[in-house]
N, C-alpha and C positions, 0 to 999 in steps of 0.2 A: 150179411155183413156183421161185424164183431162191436158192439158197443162203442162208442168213443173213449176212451181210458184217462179225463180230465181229474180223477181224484188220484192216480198212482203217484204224481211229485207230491203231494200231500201223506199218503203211507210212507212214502219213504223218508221227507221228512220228520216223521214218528220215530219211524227207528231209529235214525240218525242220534235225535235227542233223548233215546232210551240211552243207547250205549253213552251219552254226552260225548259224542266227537263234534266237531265246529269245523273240521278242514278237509274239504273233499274233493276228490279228484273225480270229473264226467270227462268222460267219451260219447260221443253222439255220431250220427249218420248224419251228412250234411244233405238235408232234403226239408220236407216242410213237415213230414212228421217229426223227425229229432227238434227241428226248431221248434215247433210250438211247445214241444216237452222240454224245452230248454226254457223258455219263455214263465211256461205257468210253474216249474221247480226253481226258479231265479226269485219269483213272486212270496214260494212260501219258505226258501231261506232267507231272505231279507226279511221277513216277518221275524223269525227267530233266532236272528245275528246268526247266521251260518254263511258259512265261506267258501268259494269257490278256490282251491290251487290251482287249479288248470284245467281247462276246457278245448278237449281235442275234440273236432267235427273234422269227423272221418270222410272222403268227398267217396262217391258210390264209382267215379271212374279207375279202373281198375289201373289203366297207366298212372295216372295222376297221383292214386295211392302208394305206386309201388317207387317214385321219386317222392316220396316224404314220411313214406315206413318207418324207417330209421328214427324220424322228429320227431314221432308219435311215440316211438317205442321207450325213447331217451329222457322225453316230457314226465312220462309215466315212470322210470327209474329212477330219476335226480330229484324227484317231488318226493316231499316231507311227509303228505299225505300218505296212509294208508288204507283208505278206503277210495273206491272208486267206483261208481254209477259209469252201468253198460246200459243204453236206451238203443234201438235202432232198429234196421232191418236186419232181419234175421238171414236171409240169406242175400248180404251183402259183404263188400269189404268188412265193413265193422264186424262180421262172424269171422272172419282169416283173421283178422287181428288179435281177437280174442285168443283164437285157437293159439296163434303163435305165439303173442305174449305169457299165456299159462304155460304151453309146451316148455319155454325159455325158461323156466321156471320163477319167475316177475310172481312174489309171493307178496299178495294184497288181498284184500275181503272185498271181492267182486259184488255190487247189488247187485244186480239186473233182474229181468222178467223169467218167467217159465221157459217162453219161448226160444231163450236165450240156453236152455239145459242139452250142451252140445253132446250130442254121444259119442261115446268110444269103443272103437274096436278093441278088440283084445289085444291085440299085435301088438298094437300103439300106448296100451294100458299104462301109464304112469303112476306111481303111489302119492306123488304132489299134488298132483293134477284136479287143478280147481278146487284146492283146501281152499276152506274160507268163503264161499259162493253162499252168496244168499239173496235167493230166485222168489221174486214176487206172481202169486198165480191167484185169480179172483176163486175167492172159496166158494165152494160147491160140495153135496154129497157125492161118495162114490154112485157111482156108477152102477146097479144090480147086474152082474153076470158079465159085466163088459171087460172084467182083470183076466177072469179063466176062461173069458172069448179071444183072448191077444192070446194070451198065455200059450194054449191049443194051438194053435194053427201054427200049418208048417208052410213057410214060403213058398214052396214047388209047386204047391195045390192052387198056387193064386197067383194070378199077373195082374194084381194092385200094384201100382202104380208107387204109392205111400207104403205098402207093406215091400216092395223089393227097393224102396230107399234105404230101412231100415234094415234090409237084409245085409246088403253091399256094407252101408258103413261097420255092421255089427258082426259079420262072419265071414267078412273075409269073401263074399259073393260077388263075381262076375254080371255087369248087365250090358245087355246088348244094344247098340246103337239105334234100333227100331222103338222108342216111346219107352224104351226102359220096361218091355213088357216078357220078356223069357229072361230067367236066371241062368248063369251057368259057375260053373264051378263051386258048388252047395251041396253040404251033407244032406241025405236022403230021409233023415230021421232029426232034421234041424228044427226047433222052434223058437218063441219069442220067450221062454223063461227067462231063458239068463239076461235077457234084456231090459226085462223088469228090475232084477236084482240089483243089474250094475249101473242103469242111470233110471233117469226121475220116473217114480210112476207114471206109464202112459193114459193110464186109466183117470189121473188127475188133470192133464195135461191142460191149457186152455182150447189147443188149438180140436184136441179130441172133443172139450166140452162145447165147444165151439158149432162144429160137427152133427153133432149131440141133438143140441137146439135148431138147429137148422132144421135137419129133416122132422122134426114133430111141428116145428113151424108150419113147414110145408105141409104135413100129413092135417095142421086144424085148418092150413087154406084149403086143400081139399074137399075138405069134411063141407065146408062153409059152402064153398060149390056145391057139391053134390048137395045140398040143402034150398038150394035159391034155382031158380028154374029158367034153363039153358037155351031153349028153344031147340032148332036143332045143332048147335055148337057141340061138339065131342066135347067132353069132361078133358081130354087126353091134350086138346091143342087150347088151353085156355086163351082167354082176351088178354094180353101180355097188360092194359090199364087197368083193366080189374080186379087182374089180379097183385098189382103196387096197390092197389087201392085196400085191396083185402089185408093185405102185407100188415102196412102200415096201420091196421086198427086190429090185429092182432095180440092180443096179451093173456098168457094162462099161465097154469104152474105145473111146470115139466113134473115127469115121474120122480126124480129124485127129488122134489118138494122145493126146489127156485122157482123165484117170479121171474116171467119172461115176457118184455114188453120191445115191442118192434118201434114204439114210437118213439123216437129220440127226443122228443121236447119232454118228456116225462122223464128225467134220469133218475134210477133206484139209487139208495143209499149203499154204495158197492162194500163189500167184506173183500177180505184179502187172508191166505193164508202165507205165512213166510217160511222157507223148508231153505235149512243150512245144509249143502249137499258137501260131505266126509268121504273121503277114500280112507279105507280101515287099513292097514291099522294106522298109520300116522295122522288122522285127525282127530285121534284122540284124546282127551286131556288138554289140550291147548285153549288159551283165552282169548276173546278178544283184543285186539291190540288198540291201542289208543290210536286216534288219530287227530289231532288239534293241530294248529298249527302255532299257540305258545302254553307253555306249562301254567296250570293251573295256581291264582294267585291265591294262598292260602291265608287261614286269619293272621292278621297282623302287618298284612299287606294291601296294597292296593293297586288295580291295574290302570298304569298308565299308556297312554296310546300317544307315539308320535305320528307326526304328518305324514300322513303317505301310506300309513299301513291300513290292511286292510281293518274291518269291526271285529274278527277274530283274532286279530293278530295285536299282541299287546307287552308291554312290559311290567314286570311286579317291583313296585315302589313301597320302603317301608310306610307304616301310618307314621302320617306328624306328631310332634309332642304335643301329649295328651291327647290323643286323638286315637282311638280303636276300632276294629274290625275282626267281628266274631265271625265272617264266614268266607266262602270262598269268593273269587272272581269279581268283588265289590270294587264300584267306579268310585264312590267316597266313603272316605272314613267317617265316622259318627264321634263327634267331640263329648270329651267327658264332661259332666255337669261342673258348675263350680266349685263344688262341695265334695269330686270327686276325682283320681287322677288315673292315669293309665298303667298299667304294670309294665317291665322289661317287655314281656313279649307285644304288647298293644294287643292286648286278646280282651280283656276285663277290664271293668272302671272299677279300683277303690276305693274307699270313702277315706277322706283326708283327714288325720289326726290336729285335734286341737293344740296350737301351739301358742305359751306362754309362761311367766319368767314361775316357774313355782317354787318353793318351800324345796319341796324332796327333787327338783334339778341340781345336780351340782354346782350350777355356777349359783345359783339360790341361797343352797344351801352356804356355801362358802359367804357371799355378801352379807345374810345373813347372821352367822357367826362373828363378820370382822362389827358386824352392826351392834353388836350385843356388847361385843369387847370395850368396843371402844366407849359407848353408853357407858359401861361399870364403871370402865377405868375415869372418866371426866367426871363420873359420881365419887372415885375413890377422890380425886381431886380438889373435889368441889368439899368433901370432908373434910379431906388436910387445913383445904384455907378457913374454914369455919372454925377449926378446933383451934389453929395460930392466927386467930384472926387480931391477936394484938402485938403481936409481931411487926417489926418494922417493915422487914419485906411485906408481907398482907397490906399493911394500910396502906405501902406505898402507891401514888399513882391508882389514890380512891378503892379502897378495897369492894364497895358497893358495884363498882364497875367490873369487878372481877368477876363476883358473884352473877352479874348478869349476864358475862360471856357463856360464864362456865352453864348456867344454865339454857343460853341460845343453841348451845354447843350438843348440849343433851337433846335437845328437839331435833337440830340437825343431823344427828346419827340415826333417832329414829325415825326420821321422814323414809329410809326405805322400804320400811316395811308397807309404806302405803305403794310403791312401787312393784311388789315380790305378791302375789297372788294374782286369782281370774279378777281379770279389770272388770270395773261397774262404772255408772255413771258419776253416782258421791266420790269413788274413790281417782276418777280419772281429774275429778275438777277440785278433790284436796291436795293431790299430790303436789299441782302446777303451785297454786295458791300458801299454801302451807311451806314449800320450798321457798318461795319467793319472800313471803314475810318474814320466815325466822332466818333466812341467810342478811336479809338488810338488818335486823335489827343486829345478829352478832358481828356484822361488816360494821354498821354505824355506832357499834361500840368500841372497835378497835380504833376507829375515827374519833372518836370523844378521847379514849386513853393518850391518841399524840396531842390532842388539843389538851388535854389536861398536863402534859408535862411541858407543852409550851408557855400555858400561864402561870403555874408553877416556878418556872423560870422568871419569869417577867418577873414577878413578885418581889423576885430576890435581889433584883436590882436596885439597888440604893434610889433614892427619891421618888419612887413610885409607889402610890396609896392606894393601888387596889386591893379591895378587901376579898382573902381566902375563902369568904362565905361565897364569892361568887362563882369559884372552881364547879361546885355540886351542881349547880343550877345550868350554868352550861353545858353540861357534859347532860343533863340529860334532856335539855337540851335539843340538842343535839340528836340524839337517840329517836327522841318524841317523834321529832321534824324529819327527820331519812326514811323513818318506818312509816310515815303517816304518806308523802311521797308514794312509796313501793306500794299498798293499800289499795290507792287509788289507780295509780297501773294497772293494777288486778282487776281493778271494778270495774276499770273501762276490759277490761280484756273478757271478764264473763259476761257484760252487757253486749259486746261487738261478735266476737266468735270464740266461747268456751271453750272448753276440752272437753271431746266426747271419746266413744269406743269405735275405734276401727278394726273391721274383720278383712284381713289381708287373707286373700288364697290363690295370690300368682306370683309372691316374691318368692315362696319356697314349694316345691314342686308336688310333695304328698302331706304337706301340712297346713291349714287355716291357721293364719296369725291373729293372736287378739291384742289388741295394744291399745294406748290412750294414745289417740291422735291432738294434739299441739290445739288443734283448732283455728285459731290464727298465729302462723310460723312470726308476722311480725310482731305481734304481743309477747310471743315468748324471748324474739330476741331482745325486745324493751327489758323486759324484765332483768335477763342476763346482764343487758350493759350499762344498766343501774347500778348492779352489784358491780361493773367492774367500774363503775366510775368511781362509786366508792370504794372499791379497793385499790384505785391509783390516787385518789384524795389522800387517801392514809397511809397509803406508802411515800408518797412526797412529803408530808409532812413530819413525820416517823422519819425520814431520811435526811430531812433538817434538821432534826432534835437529839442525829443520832451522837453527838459530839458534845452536847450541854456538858458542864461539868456540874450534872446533880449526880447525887450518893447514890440516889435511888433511882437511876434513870431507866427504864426500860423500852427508847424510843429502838435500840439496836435492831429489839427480840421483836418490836411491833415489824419493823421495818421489813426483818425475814420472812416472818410470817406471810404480811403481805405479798413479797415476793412469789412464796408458795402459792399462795391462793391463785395469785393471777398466771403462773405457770397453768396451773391445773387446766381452770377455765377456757385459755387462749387454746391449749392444746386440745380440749374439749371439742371445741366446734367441728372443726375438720373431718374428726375422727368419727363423731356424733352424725353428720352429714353424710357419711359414706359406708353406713351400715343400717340395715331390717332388721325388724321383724324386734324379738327378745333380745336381740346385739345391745341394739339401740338401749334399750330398756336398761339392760347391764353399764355399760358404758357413763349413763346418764351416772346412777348409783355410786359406781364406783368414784365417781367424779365428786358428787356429794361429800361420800366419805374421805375423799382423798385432801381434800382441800378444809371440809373437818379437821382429819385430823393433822392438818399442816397448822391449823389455828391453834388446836390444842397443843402438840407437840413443842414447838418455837417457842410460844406465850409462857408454857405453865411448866415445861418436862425441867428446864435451868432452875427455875424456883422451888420446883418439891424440892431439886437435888439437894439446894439450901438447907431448906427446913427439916429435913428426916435425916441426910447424910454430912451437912456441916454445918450445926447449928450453931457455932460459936460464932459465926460469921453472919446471926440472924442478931444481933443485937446493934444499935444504934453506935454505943462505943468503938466499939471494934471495925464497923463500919465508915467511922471520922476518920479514926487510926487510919484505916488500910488507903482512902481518899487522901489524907494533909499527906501519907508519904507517898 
């Protein structure tokens, strides 16, 4: 008897996964050899995500087969599959089926066994016929003298039984009802050459090597007899238990150089050779064809599986944002680092550019420039009233209070620059702070300016004795006391929760943002509504004064100003709150400067006009004049 053949669903598994197909179509003999072979090949595709499409068991009743022919044949055509495992009896239904689905020409890459290497007459010879067949047969050497012992022999000479099977299917040879032992209708000078040529070597054959073994087997039980001492028992009529006994402890190594062991609890490590049988000329040049049953999910994708399908069967999903996949058929995508983002295709991570507000950005560059500007031009300013500082316009409305604007104003222009470069930690906690102090002190001197043209006023009213000395003193006041206020805001705000640096790398998608984060959002809005309470203190007041009848009244220009300012600010938040990253950053500045230069512009742009373009109207007479009419 022929070995047990438990490692073939394991080789065939092999190859399956050489060519990487996943989706296979079996046919089986429904008896309890196909089953077990279905059994231990189900064991080691499920080991290797491998799929069944469809599983036809062939039933061995000839009627039974030939009402479900049709189901079998149709199974095997409508399937996706182009591979298909042939397991069974050989001479069963499952061999007519074969025969008939390749004759049909049902073009698919048959595995099956050696056993399975159906021959063909010439009559019947097809050029399709069985392209794509690949016949598993346990490896072995040839056989010495056993190819040119087939080869030689002419059928007529021999009433074998197996040699006039081979003769009928292969020449067209007549056998006779009696055991199949006289041929008839057979050329005279016929042999088994061409037999060789046109199907599988028989000299490889299993069921030859099969054969093979057998009689050497027999020939060392024998031997083993004739060796051990019989009594009078003839050698010729052995003890039928002696000889299972001798059987079963038999093992040597045949002439062609296999181990051969009869004990079946001992199984050899089996060798397989695989022989892809070609009719020439059309199996030439051809590939193998894929057979999966879904396209291959490539980098960039990922395969997702809905309910119900089989472990082969799968859909391709692209990778999520940020989220890559460098190879094929992957179940997850691998997320890019923080510091790193995905490209279009989600094949690569790249490393994220550092983002923030610089020098050589144009929006930088632009703030920047208006920064400088406007800096010169409050120094050109701050000039003019120095050099007319005896001028009536200058002194009017404390020219010392000018002088302090004008120089608040110049700090305030250049606070961006602590804004515009890589943020640190000194520079994150001057900006807040430095912003804060010099906007109160130039807000809390616009507040001194309406208070100074409201006592001013007072003065002038008949029977009131307060002394002009006391104008200078309040006004600063004034100043001392709003700034010394704002200070302490700040102290509590660096003592509770500073400003530090924050590294932002998921508001924008391939860049790290670097920014001075607020630290505590309430401390900074304290600070804000500081500055605006003193900018509606002095608009209210400035909007009271703005009607005095003094000469030199400048409550109108206070009044605008502030207007400006708190425009700015109000509009600030909003906008401020609804933008990342270096936005923010810009927006802030801009805001700075904007409301700068609302202070500068309103306040001082009416009085150069004075003093450089109509000076005749800077003097005290000319000034009564233009007020008595």
């Amino acid at each position: 008897m022929a070995p047990e053949d438990t490692s073939l669903p394991l080789a065939m598994v092999s190859l399956i996964l050489h060519f990487s197909w996943n989706w296979i179509g079996l046919t089986i003999s429904d008896n309890d050899q196909g089953i077990q072979f279905f059994s231990y090949l189900r064991k080691e595709m499920e080991k290797n995500i491998l799929c069944f499409a469809f599983v036809n068991m062939i039933p061995l009743n000839i009627h039974l087969y030939m009402s479900r022919a049709d189901v079998y044949y149709n199974q095997i055509l409508t399937s996706s599959s182009n591979v298909v495992i042939i397991y069974g009896e050989t001479d069963s239904t499952l061999s007519v089926s074969f025969r008939i689905w390749t004759s049909l020409g049902l073009q698919r890459i048959w595995v099956t066994t050696s056993q399975f290497d159906v021959t063909t007459s010439k009559s019947d010879f097809l050029p399709e016929l069985f392209h794509g067949t690949l016949a598993f047969a346990h490896h072995h050497a040839e056989i010495s003298g056993f190819k040119n012992f087939i080869q030689s022999k002419n059928p007529l000479k021999y009433s074998d039984e197996y040699l006039a099977g081979l003769e009928w299917m292969n020449f067209n040879c007549g056998i006779s009802a009696s055991m199949c032992k006289t041929l008839r209708n057979c050329s005279s000078n016929s042999s088994l050459e061409w037999l060789i040529a046109q199907t599988f070597d028989m000299a490889f054959s299993d069921d030859s090597y099969d054969i093979y073994n057998a009689v050497y087997t027999m020939a060392h039980v024998y031997h083993e007899m004739l060796l051990q001492p019989m009594g009078n028992q003839e050698v010729h009529l052995p003890n039928c238990l002696k000889l299972y006994s001798l059987l079963r402890k038999t093992h040597f190594t045949n002439p062609v150089g296999d181990r051969v062991n009869m004990n079946q609890k001992e199984k050899l490590q089996p060798e397989y050779d695989i022989f892809q049988i070609w009719n020439f000329p059309n199996g030439l040049g051809l590939k193998m064809p894929p057979s999966v049953c879904s396209a291959d999910c490539g980098p960039g994708f990922r395969k997702f599986r809905q309910e119900g399908m089989a472990a082969c069967c799968f859909d391709c999903s692209p990778c999520p944002e940020n989220e890559i996949s460098n190879d094929t058929n992957v179940d997850l995508c691998i997320k890019c680092p923080e510091d790193q983002y995905a490209n279009a295709e989600h094949i690569h991570c790249i490393d994220k550019t550092v983002s923030f507000l610089t020098y050589e950005d144009p929006l930088g560059m632009a703030l920047t420039l208006m920064a400088l500007c406007f800096t010169a031009f409050t120094s050109v300013v701050l000039g003019i009233f120095i050099k007319h500082l005896d001028t009536p316009l200058v002194k009017a409305n404390n020219r010392n209070l000018s002088y302090t604007l004008l120089f608040s104003l110049i700090f305030c222009f250049l606070c961006p620059f602590l804004f515009i470069g890589h943020p640190n930690a000194p520079k994150c906690i001057l900006q807040q702070i430095t912003f804060g102090v010099v906007f109160s002190v130039a807000v809390s001197t616009v507040l001194a300016k309406t208070v100074t043209v409201l006592l001013a006023f007072k003065l002038t009213i008949p029977g009131r004795k307060m002394r002009f000395s006391l104008i200078p003193r309040a006004s600063n006041f004034i100043i001392v006391i709003c700034t010394l206020i704002q200070i302490i805001l700040c102290a509590i705000w660096l003592s509770v929760s500073p400003p530090f640096i924050e590294i932002d790398a998921k508001s924008e998608h391939s860049h790290i943002i670097i920014v001075c984060s607020k630290g505590s959002m309430i401390a900074f809005h304290c600070v804000l509504g500081y500055h605006g309470t003193l900018a509606l203190g002095s608009f209210i007041v400035a909007f009271l004064a703005r009607n005095l009848p003094d000469t030199f009244n400048e409550a109108r220009l206070l009044t605008f100003s502030m207007l400006v300012f708190c425009s700015v600010w109000f509009t600030f938040l909003p906008v401020y709150h609804s933008t990342t990253g270096k936005v923010m950053v810009v927006v802030e500045v801009f805001s700075i400067l904007a409301s700068s230069a609302g202070l500068l512009g309103c306040i001082f742009i009416p009085k150069c006009y004075i003093i450089l373009l109509r000076p005749e109207r800077n003097f005290l007479k000319k000034l009564k004049e233009k007020a008595s009419s």
